[in-house]
N, C-alpha and C positions, 0 to 999 in steps of 0.2 A: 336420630332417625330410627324408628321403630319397626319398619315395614318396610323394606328396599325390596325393587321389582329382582324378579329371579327371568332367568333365562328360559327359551321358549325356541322350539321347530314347529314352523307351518310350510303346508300347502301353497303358493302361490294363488290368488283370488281368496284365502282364507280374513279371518280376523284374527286379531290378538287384541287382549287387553294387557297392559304394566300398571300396577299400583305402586304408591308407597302411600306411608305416613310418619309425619315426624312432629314430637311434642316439646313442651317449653312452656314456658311464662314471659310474653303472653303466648297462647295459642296460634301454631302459624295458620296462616288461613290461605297464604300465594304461595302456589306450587309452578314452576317450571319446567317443562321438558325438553330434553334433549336428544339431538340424532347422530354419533358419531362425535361429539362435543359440540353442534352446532345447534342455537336455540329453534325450537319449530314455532311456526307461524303458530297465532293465538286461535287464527279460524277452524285449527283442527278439532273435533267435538272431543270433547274431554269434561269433566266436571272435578274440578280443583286436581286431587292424587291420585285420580285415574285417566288413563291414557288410551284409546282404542282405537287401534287400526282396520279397517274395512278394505277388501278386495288388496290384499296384499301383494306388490310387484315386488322383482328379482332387487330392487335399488335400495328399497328399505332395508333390507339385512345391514346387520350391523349392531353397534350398541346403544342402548337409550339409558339414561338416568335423568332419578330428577333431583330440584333443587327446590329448598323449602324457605322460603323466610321470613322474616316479622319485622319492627325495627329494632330489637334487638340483636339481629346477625342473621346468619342464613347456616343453612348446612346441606350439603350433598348428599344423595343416596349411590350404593355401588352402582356399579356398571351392569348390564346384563345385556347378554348376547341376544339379537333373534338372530334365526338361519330360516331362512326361504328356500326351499327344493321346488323346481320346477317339475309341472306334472310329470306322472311316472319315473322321478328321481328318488332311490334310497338312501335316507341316511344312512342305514345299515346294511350295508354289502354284507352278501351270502358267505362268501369267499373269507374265513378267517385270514387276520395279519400275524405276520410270522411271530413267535416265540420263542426263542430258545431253552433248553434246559441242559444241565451236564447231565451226561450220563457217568456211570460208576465208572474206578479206574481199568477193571477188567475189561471192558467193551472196546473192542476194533476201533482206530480213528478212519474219519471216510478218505476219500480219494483227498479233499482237502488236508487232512491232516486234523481234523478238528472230530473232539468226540462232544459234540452239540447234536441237539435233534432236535427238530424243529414242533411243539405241539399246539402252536397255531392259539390265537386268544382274539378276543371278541372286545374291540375298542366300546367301555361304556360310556357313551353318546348316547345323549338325549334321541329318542324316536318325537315323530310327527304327534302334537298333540293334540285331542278335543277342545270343544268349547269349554270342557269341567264346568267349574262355578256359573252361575248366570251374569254372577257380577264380575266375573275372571278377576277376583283378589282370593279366592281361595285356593288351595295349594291342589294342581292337578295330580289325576291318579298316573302317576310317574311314568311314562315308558322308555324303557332302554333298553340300547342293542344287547345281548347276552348270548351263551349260548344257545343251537336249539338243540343240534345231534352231537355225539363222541362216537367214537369208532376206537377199540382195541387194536394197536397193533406189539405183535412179538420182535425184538432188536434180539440176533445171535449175539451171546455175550460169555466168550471162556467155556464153550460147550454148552453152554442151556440158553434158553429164550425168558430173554427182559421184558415184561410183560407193561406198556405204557399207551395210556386214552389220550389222545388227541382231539383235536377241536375238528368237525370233519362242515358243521355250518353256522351262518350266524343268526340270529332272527331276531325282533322285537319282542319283549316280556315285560314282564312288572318291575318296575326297577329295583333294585338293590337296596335296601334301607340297613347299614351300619351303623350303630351304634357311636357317636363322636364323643369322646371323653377325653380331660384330663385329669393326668392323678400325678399325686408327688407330695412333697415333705415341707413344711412350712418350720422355721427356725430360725433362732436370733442369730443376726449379721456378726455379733463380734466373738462369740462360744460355742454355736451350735444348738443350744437348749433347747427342745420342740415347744412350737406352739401347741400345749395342748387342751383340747378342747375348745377352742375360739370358733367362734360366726364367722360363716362365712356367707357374701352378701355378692346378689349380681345387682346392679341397679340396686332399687332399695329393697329387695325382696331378699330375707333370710333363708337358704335356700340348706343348709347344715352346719356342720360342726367338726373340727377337725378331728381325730382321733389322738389315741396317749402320746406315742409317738411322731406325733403333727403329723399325720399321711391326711390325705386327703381326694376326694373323686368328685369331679364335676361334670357332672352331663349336660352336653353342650346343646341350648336351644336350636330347635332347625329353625335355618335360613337365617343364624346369627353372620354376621360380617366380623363383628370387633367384639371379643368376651372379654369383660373390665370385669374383674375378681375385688371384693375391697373382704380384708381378714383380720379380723377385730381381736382384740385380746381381750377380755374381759376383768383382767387385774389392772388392764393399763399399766403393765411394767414396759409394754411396745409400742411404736406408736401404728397405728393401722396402716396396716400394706396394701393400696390400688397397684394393680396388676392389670395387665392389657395381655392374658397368655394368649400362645399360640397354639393351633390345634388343625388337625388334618383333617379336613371336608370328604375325604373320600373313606372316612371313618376308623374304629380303631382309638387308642388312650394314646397320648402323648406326656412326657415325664417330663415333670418340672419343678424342682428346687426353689423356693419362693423365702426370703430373707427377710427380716424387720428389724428396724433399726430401734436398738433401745433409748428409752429416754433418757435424757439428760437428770441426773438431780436438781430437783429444785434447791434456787437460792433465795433469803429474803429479802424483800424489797420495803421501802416506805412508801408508801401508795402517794404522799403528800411532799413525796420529794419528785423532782428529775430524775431519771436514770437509764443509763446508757449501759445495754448489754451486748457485747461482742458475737460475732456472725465467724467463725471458721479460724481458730485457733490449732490447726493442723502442725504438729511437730514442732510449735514452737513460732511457727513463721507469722508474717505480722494477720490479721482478721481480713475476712474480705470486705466486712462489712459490718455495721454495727444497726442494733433496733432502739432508739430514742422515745424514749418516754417520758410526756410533760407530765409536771405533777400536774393529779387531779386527773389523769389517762385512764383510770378503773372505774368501771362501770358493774353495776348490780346488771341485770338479765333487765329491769323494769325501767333503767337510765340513770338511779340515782349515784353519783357519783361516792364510789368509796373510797375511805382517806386512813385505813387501818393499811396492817400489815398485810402484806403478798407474797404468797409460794409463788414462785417464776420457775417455770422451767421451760428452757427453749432448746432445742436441738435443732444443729444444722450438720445436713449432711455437704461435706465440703468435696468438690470435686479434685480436690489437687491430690487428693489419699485414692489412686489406684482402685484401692479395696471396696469402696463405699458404692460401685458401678451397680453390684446386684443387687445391693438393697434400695437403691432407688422406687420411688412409685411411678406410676403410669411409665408410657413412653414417648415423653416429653412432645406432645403433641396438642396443636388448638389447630380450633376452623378459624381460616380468616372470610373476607368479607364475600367473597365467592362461595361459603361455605367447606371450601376444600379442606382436608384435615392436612397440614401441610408442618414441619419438623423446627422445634424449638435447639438451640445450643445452651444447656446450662452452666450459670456460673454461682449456683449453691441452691438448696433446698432450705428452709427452715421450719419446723412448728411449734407453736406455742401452748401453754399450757397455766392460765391463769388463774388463780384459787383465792380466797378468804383465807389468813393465816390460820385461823382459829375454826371456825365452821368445815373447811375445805369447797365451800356451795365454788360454784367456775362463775367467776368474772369474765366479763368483756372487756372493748377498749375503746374510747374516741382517736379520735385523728393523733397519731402516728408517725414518726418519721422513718424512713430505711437510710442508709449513706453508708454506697458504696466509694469503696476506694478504687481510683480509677485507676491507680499502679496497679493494681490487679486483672487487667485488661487488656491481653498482649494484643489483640486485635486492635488497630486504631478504626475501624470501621463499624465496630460495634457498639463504640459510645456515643453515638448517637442513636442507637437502637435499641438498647438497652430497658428492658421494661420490667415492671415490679406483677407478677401473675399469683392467682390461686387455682387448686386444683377440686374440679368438680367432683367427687367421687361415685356417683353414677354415672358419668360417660367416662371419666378417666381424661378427659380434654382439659388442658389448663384455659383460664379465663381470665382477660385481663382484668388487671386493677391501678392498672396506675404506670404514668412516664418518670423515668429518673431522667432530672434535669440535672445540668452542671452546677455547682454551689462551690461558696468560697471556701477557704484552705479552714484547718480546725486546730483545734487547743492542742498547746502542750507540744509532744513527740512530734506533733504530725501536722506542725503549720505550715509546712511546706508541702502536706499534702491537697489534691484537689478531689474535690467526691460527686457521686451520682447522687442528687435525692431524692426519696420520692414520699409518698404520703397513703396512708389507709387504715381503714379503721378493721377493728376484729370481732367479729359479731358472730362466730363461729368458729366450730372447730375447723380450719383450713390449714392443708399444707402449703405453703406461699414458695416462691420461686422467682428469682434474680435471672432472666434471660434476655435471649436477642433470637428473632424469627432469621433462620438461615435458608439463602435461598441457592448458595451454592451447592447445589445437589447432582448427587449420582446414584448408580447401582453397582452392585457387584455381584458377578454368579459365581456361584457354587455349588458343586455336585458333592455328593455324599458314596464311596462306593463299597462292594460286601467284601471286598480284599483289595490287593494289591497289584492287583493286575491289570486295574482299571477298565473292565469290558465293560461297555456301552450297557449290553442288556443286564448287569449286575450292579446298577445301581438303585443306588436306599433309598424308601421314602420313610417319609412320616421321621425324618432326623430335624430335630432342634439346630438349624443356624446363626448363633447369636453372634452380631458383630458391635463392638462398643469404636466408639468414636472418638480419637487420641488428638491432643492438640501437641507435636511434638517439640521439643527444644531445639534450636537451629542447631546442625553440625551434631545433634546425640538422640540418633531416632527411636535407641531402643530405650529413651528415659524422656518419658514426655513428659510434661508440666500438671497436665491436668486431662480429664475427660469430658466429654462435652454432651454424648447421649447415646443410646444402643438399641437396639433393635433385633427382636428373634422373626424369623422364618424357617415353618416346615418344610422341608422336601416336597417335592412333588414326583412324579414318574418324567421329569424335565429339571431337576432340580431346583436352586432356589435361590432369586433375587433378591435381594437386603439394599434397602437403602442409607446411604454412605455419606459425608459432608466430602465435598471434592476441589481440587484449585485447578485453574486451567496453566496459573500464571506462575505458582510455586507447586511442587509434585511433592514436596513434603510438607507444605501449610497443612495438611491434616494426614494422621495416620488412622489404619483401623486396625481392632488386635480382636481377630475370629477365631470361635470355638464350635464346636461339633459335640452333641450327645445326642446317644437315642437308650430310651428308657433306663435312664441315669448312667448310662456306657459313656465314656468320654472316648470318642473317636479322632486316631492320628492324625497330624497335616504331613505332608512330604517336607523331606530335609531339607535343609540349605548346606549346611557342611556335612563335610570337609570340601565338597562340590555341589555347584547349582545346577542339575540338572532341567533342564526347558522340559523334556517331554515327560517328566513326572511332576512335575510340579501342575502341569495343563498351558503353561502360556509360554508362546514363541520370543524370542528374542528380536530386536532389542527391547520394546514394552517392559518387560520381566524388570531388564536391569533400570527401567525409568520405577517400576513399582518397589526396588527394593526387598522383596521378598527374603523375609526370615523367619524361621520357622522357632518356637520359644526356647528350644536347647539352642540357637546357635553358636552361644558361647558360652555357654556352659552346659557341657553332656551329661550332666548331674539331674539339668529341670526336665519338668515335662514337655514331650512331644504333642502334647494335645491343642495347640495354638498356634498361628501364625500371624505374622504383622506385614502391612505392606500401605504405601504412600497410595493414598487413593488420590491419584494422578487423571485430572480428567483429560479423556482422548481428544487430543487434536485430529479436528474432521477433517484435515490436509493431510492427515498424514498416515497412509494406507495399512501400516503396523497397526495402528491405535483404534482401528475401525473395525475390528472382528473380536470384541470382547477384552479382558474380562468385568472393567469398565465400561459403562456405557451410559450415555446424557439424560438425567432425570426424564426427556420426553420419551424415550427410546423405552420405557416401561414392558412394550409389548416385544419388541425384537430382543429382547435379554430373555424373556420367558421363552418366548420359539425357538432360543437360538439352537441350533443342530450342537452335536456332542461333537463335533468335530469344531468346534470355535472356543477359540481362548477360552478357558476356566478353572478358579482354583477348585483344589481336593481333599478332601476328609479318607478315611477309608476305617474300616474296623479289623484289629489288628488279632486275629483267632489261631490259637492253636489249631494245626492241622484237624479239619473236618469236614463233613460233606453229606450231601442229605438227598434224597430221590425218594420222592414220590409216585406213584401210578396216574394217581390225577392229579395234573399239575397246578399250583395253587405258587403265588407271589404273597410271600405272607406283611410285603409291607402295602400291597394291596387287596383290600378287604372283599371290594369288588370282583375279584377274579376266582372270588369260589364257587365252586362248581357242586350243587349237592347229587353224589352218585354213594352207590355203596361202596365205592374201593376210597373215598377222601378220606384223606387221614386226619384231617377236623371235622367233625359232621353237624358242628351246629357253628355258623358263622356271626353269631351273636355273643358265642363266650368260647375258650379256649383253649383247652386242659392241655397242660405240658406235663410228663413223667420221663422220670431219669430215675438210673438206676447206678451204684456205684461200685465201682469194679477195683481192688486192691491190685497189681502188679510188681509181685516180688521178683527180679530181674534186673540183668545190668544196662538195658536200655528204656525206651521209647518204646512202646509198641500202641499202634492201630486196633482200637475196638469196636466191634462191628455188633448190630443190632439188625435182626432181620426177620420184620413181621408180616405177619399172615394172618388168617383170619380162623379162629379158633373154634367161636361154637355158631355161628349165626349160620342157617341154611342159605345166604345168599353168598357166602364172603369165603364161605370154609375152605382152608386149602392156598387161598387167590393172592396173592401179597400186596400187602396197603404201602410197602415201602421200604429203604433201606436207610441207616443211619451210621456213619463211622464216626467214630474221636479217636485220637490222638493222647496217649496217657500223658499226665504230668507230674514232674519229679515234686516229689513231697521234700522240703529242702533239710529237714531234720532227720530222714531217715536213707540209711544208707541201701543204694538197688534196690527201688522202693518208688512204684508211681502210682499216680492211683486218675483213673477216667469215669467221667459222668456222659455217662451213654441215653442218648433220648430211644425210649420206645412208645410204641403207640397204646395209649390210656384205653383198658376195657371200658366200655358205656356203649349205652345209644348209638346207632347209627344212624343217619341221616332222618331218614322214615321217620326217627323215634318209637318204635315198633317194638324190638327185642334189642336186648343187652349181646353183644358178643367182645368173649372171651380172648383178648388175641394171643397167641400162641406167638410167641417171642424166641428169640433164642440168639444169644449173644456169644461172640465168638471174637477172641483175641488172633492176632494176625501174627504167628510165630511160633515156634516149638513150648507151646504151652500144657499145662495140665492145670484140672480144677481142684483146688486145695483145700477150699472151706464154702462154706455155703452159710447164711445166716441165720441162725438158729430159729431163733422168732420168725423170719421169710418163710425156711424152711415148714415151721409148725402150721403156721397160717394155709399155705397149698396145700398142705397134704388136708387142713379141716375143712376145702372150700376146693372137692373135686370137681372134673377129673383131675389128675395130676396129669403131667407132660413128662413124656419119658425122658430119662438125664442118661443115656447108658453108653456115650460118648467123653471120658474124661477131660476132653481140649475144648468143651461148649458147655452151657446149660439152660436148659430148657424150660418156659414155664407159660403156663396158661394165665396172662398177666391178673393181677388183682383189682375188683369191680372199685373194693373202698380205696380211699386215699390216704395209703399209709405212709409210715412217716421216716425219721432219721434209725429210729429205733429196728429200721427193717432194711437198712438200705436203700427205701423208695423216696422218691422226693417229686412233692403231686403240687403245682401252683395253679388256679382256677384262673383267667385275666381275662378280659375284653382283646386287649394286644395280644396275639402270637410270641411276639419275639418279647415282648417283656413279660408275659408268662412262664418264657423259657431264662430268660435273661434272670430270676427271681429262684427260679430253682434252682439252676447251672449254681448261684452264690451260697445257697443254701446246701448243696451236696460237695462243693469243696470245702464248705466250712463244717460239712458233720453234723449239722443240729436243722430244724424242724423251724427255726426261727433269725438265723443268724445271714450273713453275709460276709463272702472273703473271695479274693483273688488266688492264696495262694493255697495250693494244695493241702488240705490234712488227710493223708492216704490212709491213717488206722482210723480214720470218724467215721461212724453211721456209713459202714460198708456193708454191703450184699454179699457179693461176692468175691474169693483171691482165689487167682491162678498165680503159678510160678512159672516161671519161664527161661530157657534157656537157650544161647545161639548150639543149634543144629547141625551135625556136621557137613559138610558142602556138599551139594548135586542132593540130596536131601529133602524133597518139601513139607511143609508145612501141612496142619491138617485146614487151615484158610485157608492153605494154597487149591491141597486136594478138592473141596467144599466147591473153588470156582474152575478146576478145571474140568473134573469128573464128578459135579454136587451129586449123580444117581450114586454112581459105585462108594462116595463118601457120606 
C-alpha cells in the first residue's frame, strides 16, 4: 500500500474525499471500501481508490479504510478517522486543557500541598478542513488547534517573583510540521563491529549510507504507516538487515540499534552429488531442520544446469539461542487473504548463498527440499500449520512459498524420526522462514515514566517498547526453550500497546520478556524482589500473580534491572479482575490505547541522578508539538535542537546541587528576563577521593525565535552549599575575555558568563550536541561531559576531564546559610 487515506474534520452537509493506492504484480485494479470495518454499498460514487462523501451527516464519522486486491492477495490500507462537528461545533475549544509543570524546590506548595502549576496546553487536533486538492488525494494545508494568546504570570517564590507564560487561549493555525527521524548504530550481532559505510534502502530506493562508525539518520516519508529499512553491506561479510523501525508520528528522532547477522563460511559442495545441509546446530543440540539438494540442484542465472564445484554458505538464524532475537529481519509479519497484515511465530530463519567454485558468478537452484524435524515442535497444533515463507524486502512482509507436509522417518540416527517437508526453488537472493500464522493474540500496555513516582502528567514519549515473544518450558518460566517473534512500539502521550502471542487456556503457554530505551537510555522496569509490590508495578492483584511478573534481576541482584517478564495470560471476560487491563483481546486494539492511567499497566521509568528543569515557556520535550515560538523559549527553533552543558569539578566530602540560572544577555527583547532554570545533582567520580563533578545544562547563545539577532545568555551557575570558586578554565577563560562583554565574576561562591555563540568543545569545558530530539541532544552530551572528550560516551563520572570550572566546598557551620541559600531567600541583598 503506497497511498493510505489520512484522517480528516468536516462540517456536517460538507464532502470529503479518502484515497489510497496500492502496487504489485499484477497491478491491483479492485479497491474496496470500508465504514467502521463494514463494506459500503458499491452504489456509492467512487472511481476504483477514491472514495467521496457528499452532504455529510453526524453517522458517518468514524473510520474508513480501503482494501486492494488482484488474484494474487489483497492488502489493507490504515484506518483514518473522520470527525463530523455539527454546525457551530468547535473542534478546538477556546479554553486551554490543563497542564501541569513543577515548579522550583524553593516555591510555596498551594493549599493542596502540591507545588504544580497549572500552564494550560492546546490539544493538537486536527481543525475543520477545506476542499484542498480538487481531487482530495493531495495533502491538505493542515490545520490544528495550537496556541493563539500567552499571558505572563509572576508565582512568589523564597522572596522574589517566578516569572512563567501560560496558555490563556486556543485557536486554529497551521499545523505543526516536525521533522520524523530515525537515527542509531548498525553493527554485527556477534562483536559489535559497525556497519560501515553500507546502503541503506527503503523500498528499492537507495536513500544513503551509513557512517564510519555505522550511525545512521533516516528521514521518515510523510504519511508513512510501516518504514521497512533494508541495510546492505557491501563486502557481503553480513547478510542484509530488513528492518520494520519504529518511529514517532508526532515528530522528533527515535534511537535504534539495528544488528546483522554474519555469514556463515562457505563449505564446498559437489554440484553432481546430493547434499544434505543442516538448519540450527545451536549448542550442540540436534538441527531443526535440514536443506536437501538433488544432484544436478545448481543452476547458471540462464537454466543451464551446473555440475562443478559449489561454495555453499547457508546461515540460520536459530530461535532457541535467546541472543539471535535482535538480529532477526522484518517483524515476522504477512497479509493474509483479507489483506490484513496479521503475526507469524518463527521456528528459524535461513539464507543462502550459492557460488561457482572457481568464477565465484551466484548460482541458483531448481526444486528443493526443506525437512523439518517435527520433535522440534512443542506446539502439537502447529504441525499442521507449519509453512515454508520468503521475505519480500521492500514491504518487509513474508510470502508464502510452500506447505510442509508430514513425510516418513529418515536415514541413519534419526529413523525414528518424523519430519515436515516442503519444496522450492531459489531464484534469488531470499531470506526463507519455517513458520506457523498465529492467531492467539493479544496486547499489552505500557507506559514509559520521567521518574519514579509515576505521576500521570510525567509520562515519556517517543520511548522504544520492544517486547520479544518467549515460548517457555513447563514448571521453568525464567528459561524458555525458544523465541517466537517481537515487536517495538513508540510511546505515545497514552503510552504504548505491543502486540503479544497470548493462551486463554494455559497463562504460561507463552511468555513476553520487555525492554524500554529512549535515545539509546535503557530505561528500569519495577522490582519484583525481595517484595511484589501491586501498586508499583501498575497492576492490582490477583491478575499480577496469574502474570507472574519478574523483573530481570529477580534472582540474581547482579543482572540488569532494564527488563521484565511475565505470562501473557489472556483475560477471562468472566472474570471482572481480568477486564481492566494490562492484557487485553487482540479485538480490544482501541480500548487498550484509550485506556485512562488509572487502568492496569506495566512500567518503565528513567532512573536520573537528582535533577530538575523549569522553563518560562513551557515546552514537553518528548512532544514536539507543544512548542510555542516566543522570545522567552528556551529552544527557539523546533526543527533542530542545541543542548549545552557545562562541567563543574566539586572538591568536597559530599553531593552537592548545581544550579544554572539564565537570562537573557544581549538581545533588546530578552535582556534581564529569565529563559529558565536548571539543577544537577554532582556525581562521585569513583577514583577520586571528595571529588564530584556535575554536567549542568545552560541555555545555547543563537538565534532567537524571530531569527533576527544573536543573544548572548548570561548564565551563572551556582553550587548549593558553603562553596567557593577555585579554578576557572584557562582556554574558557581566554575565549570570554576575547569575545566581550565579559560578565562580572566578583562573587567567589558563582560564576558568571555571557554564554559562547561557537560550539566549543571538551577542551573548554563546554559540551555543544546539535539533534532533531531534545532529549537525545542532551542525552549525547550529558555522555560526552562525564566522559571528558568531545567524542566519547560514559556513565561514569571522570571529574578531572574537560572541566570548566572547580569549586570547593565545605559543610558550614550550623544556623549558617549558604550563599544558594542567601541568592533564593534575599536574591536582591545577595
Amino acid at each position: 500500500m503506497v497511498l493510505h487515506p489520512t484522517a480528516k474534520v468536516r462540517m456536517a452537509g460538507q464532502e470529503v474525499t479518502f484515497c489510497c493506492k496500492a502496487s504489485g504484480t499484477p497491478t491491483p485494479r479492485k479497491y474496496y471500501w470500508y465504514h467502521n470495518g463494514t463494506l459500503l454499498e458499491r452504489g456509492l460514487p467512487r472511481a476504483g481508490s477514491r472514495l467521496v462523501l457528499r452532504g455529510l451527516a453526524p453517522e458517518q464519522a468514524g473510520t474508513y479504510h480501503c482494501k486492494a486486491s488482484t488474484e494474487a492477495g489483497a492488502i489493507r490500507s490504515a484506518l483514518a478517522q473522520l470527525t463530523v462537528l455539527a454546525q457551530g461545533q468547535q473542534s478546538c475549544k477556546p479554553e486551554p486543557e490543563p497542564s501541569l509543570v513543577e515548579l522550583p524546590s524553593e516555591c510555596p506548595r498551594d493549599a493542596a500541598g502540591s507545588r504544580y502549576y497549572n500552564v494550560g496546553r492546546c490539544p493538537p487536533v486536527p481543525c475543520t478542513g477545506g476542499l484542498g486538492d480538487p481531487s482530495g488525494c493531495g495533502a491538505e494545508a493542515g490545520s490544528c488547534c495550537g496556541v493563539r494568546r500567552m499571558e505572563m504570570r509572576e508565582i512568589p517564590c523564597a522572596g522574589s517573583l517566578l516569572p512563567v507564560k501560560v496558555v490563556a487561549e486556543c485557536g486554529c493555525g497551521p499545523c505543526a510540521q516536525p521533522r520524523v527521524l530515525v537515527q542509531g548504530r548498525v553493527m554485527a550481532a556477534d562483536t559489535g563491529e559497525p556497519l560501515r559505510f553500507g546502503q541503506i534502502f527503503l523500498g528499492g530506493r537507495k536513500v544513503g549510507f551509513t557512517g564510519y562508525k555505522g550511525s545512521f539518520t533516516i528521514e521518515v516519508p510523510p504519511d508513512t504507516q510501516r518504514l521497512v529499512a533494508r541495510f546492505v553491506d557491501r563486502q557481503q561479510k553480513f547478510l542484509d538487515a530488513v528492518k520494520v523501525l519504529p518511529f514517532n508520528r508526532r515528530g522528533g528522532a527515535v534511537y535504534q540499534e539495528v544488528k546483522m547477522l554474519r555469514k556463515k563460511e562457505p563449505v564446498d559442495l559437489d554440484g553432481n552429488l546430493s547434499n544434505a545441509i543442516p538448519l540450527g546446530e545451536a549448542s550442540g543440540r540436534e538441527p531443526i531442520a535440514e536443506l536437501v539438494l538433488p544432484a544436478g540442484a545448481f543452476l547458471r542465472p540462464s537454466g543451464e544446469v551446473f555440475k562443478g564445484m559449489v561454495k555453499a554458505s547457508v546461515t540460520f538464524l536459530d530461535p532457541r539461542d535467546m541472543a539471535t532475537a535482535s538480529a532477526a529481519s522484518s517483524d515476522l509479519s504477512f497479509a493474509n487473504a483479507e489483506g490484513e497484515i496479521v503475526p507469524l511465530r518463527t521456528y528459524g530463519m535461513f539464507a543462502v548463498d550459492f557460488r561457482e567454485g572457481e568464477s565465484g558468478a551466484a548460482l541458483q537452484t531448481g526444486p528443493v527440499e526443506v525437512r523439518m524435524d517435527t520433535g522440534q515442535v512443542w506446539m502439537p497444533e502447529h504441525l499442521q500449520k507449519m509453512k515454508l515463507w520468503s521475505l519480500n524486502p521492500e514491504t518487509g512482509l513474508w510470502e508464502e512459498e510452500g506447505v510442509l507436509r508430514p513425510a516418513g522417518g529418515s536415514r541413519g540416527k534419526r529413523e525414528e524420526r518424523t519430519f515436515l517437508v516442503g519444496n522450492l526453488e531459489i531464484r534469488e537472493r531470499r531470506l526463507f522462514n519455517l513458520d506457523v500464522p498465529e492467531d492467539r493474540r493479544c496486547f499489552v500496555k505500557v507506559r514509559a515514566y520521567s521518574n519514579e513516582k509515576f505521576n500521570p502528567h510525567e509520562q515519556l514519549e517517543g520511548v522504544v517498547i520492544s517486547l520479544i515473544n518467549l515460548e517457555p518450558q513447563p514448571g521453568y518460566p525464567s528459561n524458555p526453550r525458544a523465541w517466537g517473534r517481537f515487536d517495538s512500539v513508540v510511546t505515545g502521550p497514552n503510552g504504548a500497546c505491543l502486540p503479544a502471542f497470548c493462551d486463554s487456556q494455559r497463562p504460561d503457554a507463552y511468555s513476553a520478556y520487555v525492554t524500554a530505551t529512549l535515545g539509546g537510555e535503557e530505561l528500569e522496569a519495577v522490582a519484583s524482589s525481595p517484595k511484589l509490590n501491586p501498586n508499583a508495578v501498575g497492576v492490582s492483584q490477583p491478575y499480577l500473580g496469574k502474570l507472574g511478573y519478574r523483573r530481570s534481576d529477580h534472582d540474581d541482584p547482579n543482572l540488569k534491572k532494564t527488563a521484565f517478564q511475565i505470562n501473557v495470560a489472556k483475560p477471562d471476560p468472566n472474570n471482572v479482575d481480568e477486564t481492566n487491563g494490562p492484557i487485553y483481546p487482540y479485538r480490544s486494539l482501541e480500548e487498550c490505547e484509550e485506556a485512562p492511567v488509572s487502568a492496569n499497566h506495566l512500567r518503565f521509568y528513567r532512573v536520573e541522578v537528582d535533577k530538575y528543569e523549569y522553563n518560562v515557556v513551557p515546552f514537553k520535550e518528548s512532544d514536539l508539538t507543544s512548542w510555542t515560538g516566543d522570545y522567552l523559549s528556551w529552544w527557539p527553533n523546533p526543527q533542530e535542537f542545541r543542548a549545552c552543558f557545562i562541567k563543574v569539578q566539586i572538591e568536597g566530602p559530599q553531593e552537592y546541587m548545581v544550579r544554572s540560572r539564565n537570562v537573557g544577555g544581549s538581545h533588546p527583547r530578552t535582556q534581564g528576563q529569565l529563559y529558565g532554570l536548571r539543577d544537577a545533582r554532582s556525581v562521585r567520580d569513583l577514583l577520586l577521593d571528595n571529588t564530584s563533578g556535575a554536567c549542568v545544562e545552560f541555555k545555547c547563545s543563537g538565534m532567537l525565535f524571530d531569527q533576527s539577532l544573536v543573544d548572548r545568555t548570561l548564565v551563572s551557575i551556582i553550587p548549593q552549599g558553603s562553596c567557593r570558586r577555585t579554578a576557572v578554565n584557562s582556554l574558557l577563560r581566554e575565549y570570554l575575555s576575547r569575545h566581550p562583554p565579559v560578565a562580572e565574576n566578583n562573587h567567589t561562591a558563582a560564576f558568571t558568563m555571557l554564554a559562547p555563540v561557537d560550539p566549543l568543545g571538551h577542551n573548554y569545558g563546554i559540551y555543544t550536541v546539535t539533534d532533531q530530539n531534545p532529549r537525545l541532544a542532551k542525552e549525547i552530551a550529558i555522555g560526552r561531559c562525564f566522559d571528558g572528550t568531545s567524542d566519547g560516551f560514559s556513565r561514569e563520572m571522570k571529574a578531572d576531564a574537560g572541566t570548566a570550572l572547580t569549586f570547593t566546598c565545605q559543610e558550614r557551620p550550623a544556623g549558617r546559610e549558604s550563599f544558594f541559600q542567601r541568592l533564593l531567600t534575599a536574591p536582591a541583598e545577595a
